[in-house]
Residue frames relative to the residue before (quaternion, step in Angstrom):
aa qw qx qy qz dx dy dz
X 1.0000 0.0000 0.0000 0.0000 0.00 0.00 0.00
X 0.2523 -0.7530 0.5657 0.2220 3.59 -0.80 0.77
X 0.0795 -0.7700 0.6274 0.0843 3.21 -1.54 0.79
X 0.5639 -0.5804 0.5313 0.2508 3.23 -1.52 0.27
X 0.2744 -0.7258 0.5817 0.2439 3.56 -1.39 0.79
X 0.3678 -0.5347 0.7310 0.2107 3.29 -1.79 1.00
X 0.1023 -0.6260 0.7465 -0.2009 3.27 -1.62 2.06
X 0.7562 0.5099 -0.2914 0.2886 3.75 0.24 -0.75
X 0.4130 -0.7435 0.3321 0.4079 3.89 0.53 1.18
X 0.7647 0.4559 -0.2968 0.3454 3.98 1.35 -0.72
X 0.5986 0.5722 -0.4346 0.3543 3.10 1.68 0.24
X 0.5625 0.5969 -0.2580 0.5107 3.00 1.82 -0.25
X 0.6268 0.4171 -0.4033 0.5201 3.72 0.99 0.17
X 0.5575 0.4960 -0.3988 0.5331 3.38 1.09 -0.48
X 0.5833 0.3574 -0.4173 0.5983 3.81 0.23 -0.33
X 0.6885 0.4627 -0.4501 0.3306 3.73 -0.32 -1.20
X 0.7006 0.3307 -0.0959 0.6249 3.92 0.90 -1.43
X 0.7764 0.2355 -0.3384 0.4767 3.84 -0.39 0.46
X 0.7052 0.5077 -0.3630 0.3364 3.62 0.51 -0.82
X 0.6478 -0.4764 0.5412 0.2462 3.79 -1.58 0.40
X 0.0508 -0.8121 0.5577 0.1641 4.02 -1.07 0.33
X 0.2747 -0.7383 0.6159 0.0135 2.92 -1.20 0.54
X 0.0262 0.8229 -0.5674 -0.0143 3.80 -0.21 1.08
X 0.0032 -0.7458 0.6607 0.0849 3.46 -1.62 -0.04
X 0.8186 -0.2988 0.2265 0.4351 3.64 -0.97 -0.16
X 0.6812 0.5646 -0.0528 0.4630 3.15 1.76 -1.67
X 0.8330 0.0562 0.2253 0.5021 3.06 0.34 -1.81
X 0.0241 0.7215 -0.6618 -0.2023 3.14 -1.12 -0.28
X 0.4259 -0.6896 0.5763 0.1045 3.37 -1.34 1.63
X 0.1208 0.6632 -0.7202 -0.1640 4.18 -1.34 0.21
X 0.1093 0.7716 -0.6081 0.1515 3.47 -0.75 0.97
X 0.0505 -0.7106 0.6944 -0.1016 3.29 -1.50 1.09
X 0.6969 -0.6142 0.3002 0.2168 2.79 -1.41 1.39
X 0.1757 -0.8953 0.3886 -0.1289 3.73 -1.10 0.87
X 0.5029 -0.6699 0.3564 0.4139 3.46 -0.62 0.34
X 0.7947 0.0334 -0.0862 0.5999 3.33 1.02 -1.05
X 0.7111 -0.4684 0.4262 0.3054 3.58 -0.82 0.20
X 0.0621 0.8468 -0.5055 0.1535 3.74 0.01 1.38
X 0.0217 0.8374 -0.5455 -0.0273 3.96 -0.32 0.41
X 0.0795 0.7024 -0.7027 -0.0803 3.73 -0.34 0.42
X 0.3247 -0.6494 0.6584 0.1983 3.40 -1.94 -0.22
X 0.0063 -0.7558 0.6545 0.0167 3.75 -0.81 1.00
X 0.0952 -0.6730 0.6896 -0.2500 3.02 -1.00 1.61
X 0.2147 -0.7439 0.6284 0.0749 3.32 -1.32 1.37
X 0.7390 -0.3480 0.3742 0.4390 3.50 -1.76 -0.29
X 0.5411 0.6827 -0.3225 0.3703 3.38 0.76 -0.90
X 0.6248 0.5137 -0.1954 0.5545 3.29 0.94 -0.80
X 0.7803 -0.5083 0.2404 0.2737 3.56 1.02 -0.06
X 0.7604 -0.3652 0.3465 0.4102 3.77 -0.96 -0.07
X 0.4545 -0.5518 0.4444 0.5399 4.09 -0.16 0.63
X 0.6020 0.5158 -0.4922 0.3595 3.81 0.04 -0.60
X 0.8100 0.2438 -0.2434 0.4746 3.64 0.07 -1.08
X 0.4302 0.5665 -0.5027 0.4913 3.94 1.44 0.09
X 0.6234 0.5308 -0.2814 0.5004 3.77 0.74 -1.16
X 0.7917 0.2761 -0.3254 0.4371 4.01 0.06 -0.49
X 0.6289 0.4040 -0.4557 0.4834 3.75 0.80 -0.18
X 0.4078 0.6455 -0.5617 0.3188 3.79 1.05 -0.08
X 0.7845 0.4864 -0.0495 0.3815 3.27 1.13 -2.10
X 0.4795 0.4858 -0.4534 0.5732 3.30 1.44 -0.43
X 0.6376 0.5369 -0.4154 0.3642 4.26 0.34 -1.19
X 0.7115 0.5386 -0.2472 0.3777 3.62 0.85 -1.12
X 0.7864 0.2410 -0.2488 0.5116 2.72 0.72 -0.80
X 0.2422 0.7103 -0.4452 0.4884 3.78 0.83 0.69
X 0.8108 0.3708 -0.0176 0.4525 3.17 0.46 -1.88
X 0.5761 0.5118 -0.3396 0.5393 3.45 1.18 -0.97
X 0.6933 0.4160 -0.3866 0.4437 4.33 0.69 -0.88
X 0.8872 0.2114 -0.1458 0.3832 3.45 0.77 -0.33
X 0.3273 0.6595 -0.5685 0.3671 3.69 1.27 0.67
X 0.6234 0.4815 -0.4724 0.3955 3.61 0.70 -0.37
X 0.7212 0.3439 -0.3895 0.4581 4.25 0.40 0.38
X 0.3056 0.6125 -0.5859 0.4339 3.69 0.87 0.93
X 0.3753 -0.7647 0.4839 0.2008 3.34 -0.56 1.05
X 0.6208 0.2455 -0.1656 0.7259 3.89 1.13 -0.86
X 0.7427 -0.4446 0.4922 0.0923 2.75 -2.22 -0.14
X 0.2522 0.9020 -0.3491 -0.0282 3.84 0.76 0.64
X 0.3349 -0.5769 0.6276 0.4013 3.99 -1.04 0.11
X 0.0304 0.8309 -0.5499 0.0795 3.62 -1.17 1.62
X 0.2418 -0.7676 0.5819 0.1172 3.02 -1.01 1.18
X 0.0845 -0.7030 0.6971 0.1126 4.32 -1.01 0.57
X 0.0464 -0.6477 0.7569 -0.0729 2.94 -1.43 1.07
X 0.1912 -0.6624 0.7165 0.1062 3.83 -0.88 1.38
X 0.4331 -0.4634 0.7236 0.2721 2.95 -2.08 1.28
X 0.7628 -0.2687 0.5403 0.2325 2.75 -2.29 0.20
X 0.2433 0.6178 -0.7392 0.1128 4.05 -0.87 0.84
X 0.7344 -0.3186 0.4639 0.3794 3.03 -2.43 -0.59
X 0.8245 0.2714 0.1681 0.4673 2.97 1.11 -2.09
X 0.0986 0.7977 -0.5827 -0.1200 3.58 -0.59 0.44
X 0.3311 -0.7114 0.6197 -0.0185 3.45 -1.75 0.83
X 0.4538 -0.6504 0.5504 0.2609 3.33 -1.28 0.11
X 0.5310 0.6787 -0.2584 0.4365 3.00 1.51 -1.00
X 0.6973 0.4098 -0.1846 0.5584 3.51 0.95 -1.74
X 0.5623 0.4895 -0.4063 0.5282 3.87 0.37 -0.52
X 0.7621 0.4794 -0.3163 0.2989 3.81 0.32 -0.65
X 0.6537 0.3950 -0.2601 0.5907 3.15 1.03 -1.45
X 0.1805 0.8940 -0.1946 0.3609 3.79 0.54 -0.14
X 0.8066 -0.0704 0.2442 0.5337 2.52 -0.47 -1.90
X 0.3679 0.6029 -0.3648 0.6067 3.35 1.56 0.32
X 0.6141 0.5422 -0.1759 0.5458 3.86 0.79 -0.40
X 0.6452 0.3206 -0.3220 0.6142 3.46 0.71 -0.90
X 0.7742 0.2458 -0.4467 0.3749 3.51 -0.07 -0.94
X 0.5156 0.5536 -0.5720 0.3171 3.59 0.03 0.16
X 0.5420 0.6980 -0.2996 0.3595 3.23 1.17 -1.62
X 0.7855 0.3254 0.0531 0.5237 3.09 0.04 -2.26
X 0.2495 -0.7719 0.5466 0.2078 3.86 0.87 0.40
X 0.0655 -0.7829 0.6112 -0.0959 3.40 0.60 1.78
């Protein structure tokens, strides 16, 4: 399923202040229902140098890209990675697989 990136700082406050959360070990998701399917990714400094800020972008995306196709509706989504040693695609997947089960996305 193709989705659409969230870029505009007020669609992201509008998700940040109206939207629902979802948390796990990994991540924590705030999404709210939508016309079309929107995913952005907030990520702080904390997380590191733009290099290792840049690969957990691509590890998130492509996380989201293996598993946006079992959301049952249509949602605007925001990912935010906790703080680890290690990141994975693997862990980002099952994850975020988890929330939507959780939050019957």
């Amino acid at each position: 399923m193709q989705y659409f990136r969230l870029k505009k700082q007020a669609d992201f406050q509008r998700l940040f202040n109206k939207g629902k959360r979802g948390f796990s070990p990994s991540l924590t998701v705030v999404y709210r229902p939508s016309e079309k399917p929107f995913m952005g990714i907030s990520i702080g400094k904390k997380h590191g140098k733009s290099v290792q800020r840049n690969r957990i972008k691509r590890l998130l995306r492509e996380a989201y890209r293996a598993t946006v196709g079992e959301m049952k509706g249509v949602y605007s989504v925001v990912l935010i990675p906790k703080v680890s040693e290690e990141y994975s695609v693997k862990t980002f997947t099952r994850h975020l697989q988890c929330i939507i089960r959780k939050e019957k996305l």
